[in-house]
N, C-alpha and C positions, 0 to 999 in steps of 0.2 A: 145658171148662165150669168157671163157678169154683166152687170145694167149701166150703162152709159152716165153720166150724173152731167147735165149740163143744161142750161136756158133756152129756152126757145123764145123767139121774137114771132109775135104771132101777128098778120096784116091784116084788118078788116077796114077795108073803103081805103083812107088815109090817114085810120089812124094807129098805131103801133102800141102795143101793149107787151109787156114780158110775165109767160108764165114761169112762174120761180120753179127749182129744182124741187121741193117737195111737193107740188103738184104734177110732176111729171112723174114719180115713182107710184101716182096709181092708176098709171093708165097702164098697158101692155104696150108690146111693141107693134103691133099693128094699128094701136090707135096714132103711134108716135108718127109710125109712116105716113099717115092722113098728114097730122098735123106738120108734118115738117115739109111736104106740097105747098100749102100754103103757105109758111115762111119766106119759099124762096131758095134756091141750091143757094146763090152767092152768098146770103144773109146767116146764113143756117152754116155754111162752112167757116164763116167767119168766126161763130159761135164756137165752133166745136175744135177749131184750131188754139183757141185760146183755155177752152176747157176739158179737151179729152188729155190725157199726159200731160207730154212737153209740148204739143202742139205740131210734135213733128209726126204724125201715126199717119202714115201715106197709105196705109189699106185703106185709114176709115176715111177719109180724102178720096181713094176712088170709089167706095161707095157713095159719097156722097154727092160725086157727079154724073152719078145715074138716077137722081134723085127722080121721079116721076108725081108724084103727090096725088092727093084729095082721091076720091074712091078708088080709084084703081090701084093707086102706093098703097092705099089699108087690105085692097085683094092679094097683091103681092107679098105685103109684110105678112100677112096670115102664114103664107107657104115657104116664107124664110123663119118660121118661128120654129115650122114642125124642122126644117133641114137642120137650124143651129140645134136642135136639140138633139136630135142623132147623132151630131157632129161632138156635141160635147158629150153623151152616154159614150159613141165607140171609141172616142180618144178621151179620157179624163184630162190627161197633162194637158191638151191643148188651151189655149185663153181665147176664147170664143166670145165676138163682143157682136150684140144686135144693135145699128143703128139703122132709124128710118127705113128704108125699103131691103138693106144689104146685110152681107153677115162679114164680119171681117176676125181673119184667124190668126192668132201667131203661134206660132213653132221655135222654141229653141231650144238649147243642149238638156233641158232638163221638162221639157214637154212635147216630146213626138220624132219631132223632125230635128236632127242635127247633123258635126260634123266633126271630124276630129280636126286638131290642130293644123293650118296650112291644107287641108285637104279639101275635094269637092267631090269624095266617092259617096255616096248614098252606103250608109252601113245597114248591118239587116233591122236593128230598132227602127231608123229611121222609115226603112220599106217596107215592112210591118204596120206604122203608122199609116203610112201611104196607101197602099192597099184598102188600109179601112177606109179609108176618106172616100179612093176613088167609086167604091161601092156605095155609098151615100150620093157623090157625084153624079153617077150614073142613074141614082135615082132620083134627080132631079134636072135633066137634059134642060132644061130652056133656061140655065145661067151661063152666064160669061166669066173667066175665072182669071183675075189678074193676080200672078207668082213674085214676089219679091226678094230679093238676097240684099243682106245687108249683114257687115263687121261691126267688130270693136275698131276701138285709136290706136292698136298693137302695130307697128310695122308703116312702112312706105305705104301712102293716101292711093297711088296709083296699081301699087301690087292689091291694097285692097277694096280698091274698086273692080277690077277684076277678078280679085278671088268670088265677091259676091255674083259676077254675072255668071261664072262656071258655076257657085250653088246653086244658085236661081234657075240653070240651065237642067241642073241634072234632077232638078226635080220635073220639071218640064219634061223631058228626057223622059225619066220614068211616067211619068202620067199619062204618055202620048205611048209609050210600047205595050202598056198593060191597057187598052181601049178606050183610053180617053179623047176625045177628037181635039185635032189639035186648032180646030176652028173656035175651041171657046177658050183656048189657050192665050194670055198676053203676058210675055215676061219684064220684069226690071229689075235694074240694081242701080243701088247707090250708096255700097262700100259702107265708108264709116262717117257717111254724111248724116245720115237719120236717127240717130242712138235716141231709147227711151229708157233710156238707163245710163246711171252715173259711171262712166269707163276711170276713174280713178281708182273705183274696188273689181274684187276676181266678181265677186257675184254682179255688178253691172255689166262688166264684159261678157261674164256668158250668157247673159239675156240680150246682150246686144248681135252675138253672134245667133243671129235668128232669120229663119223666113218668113214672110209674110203672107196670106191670101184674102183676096177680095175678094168676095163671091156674088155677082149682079144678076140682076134680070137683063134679059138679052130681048131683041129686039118681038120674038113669037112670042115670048110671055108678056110682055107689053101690050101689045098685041091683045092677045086674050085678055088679060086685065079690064081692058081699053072694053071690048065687045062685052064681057061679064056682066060690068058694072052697067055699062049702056040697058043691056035689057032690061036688067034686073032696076 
């Protein structure tokens, strides 16, 4: 699984301390999720805008404003360790990244999920990949799943703005016909706004032409979290 590399700003009382990145590679990700509660969603976004990519990775941005923290985000991040890791056994090509309580996935033409040129048909690789995911999905009901389409710099800003919301759409599209409920569903796009990759080369554009997903705790698993820890 790839592991996040970035600072955390940690709050005790008033005063602020930064633990450096080679103390954060020995913790797990459910310790991460503790610790990034107490940070702070605002402070902690701040952090991870400047050090995940380019700073522009809008999954790990919605992950990070479901942020919940301190025992219950370490109960949650436990059961998003076991989901990314099934996520990344049944899809290898996928780029499955664990931040604080969420899982965030990318898909492009040469890991899962793609598209051919100009098009927004779901080809069978792609629903093959899909498929798998959604069976992982399903075994995990109490997350909320936000879908993203996103282009290269190829062509008219406004044709591909739209071309990303028909991709974003037909993944949507398939996840909801094959029994995905469309209540944990949230779609977006933003074209050739978000690139994490250099669109001057062929190999940046086709990582740019990619989907995205956030994968959250939703309001029951919070919930439970919340009771878990309390008793325990």
């Amino acid at each position: 699984m790839k592991n996040c590399t970035f600072k955390l700003i940690f709050g005790i009382a008033l005063s602020i301390s930064l633990i450096g990145c080679d103390a954060m590679k020995n913790t797990n990700n459910t310790q991460r999720g503790a610790a990034i509660g107490v940070a702070g969603g605002a402070i902690l976004g701040g952090i991870l805008g400047n050090n995940v990519g380019s700073g522009n990775n809008t999954a790990l941005g919605a992950v990070i404003g479901g942020v919940v923290g301190g025992a219950s985000g370490a109960y949650i991040g436990n059961r998003m360790d076991e989901q990314a890791k099934r996520i990344e056994e049944e899809i290898p090509g996928a780029e499955v990244v664990r931040v604080g309580e969420g899982i965030a996935v990318t898909f492009d033409e040469n890991s899962g999920v793609y598209f051919d040129t100009n098009q927004d048909a779901l080809n069978k690789d792609s629903k093959k990949s899909l498929d798998k995911l959604i069976k992982i999905l399903l075994e995990y009901p109490k997350t909320d799943i936000v879908i993203e389409g996103h282009t290269d710099s190829v062509g008219n800003a406004n044709y591909n703005m739209d071309l990303s919301r028909r991709r974003a759409s037909s993944v949507v599209d398939y996840l909801i016909k094959n029994e995905e409920s469309s209540k944990r569903l949230t779609m977006k796009y933003f074209g050739e706004e978000q690139p994490k990759y250099d669109n001057s080369t062929a190999e940046g554009r086709a990582k740019n032409r990619r989907v995205e997903l956030a994968i959250v705790a939703n309001e029951e698993f919070k919930k439970e979290a919340e009771e878990q820890t309390t008793e325990n």
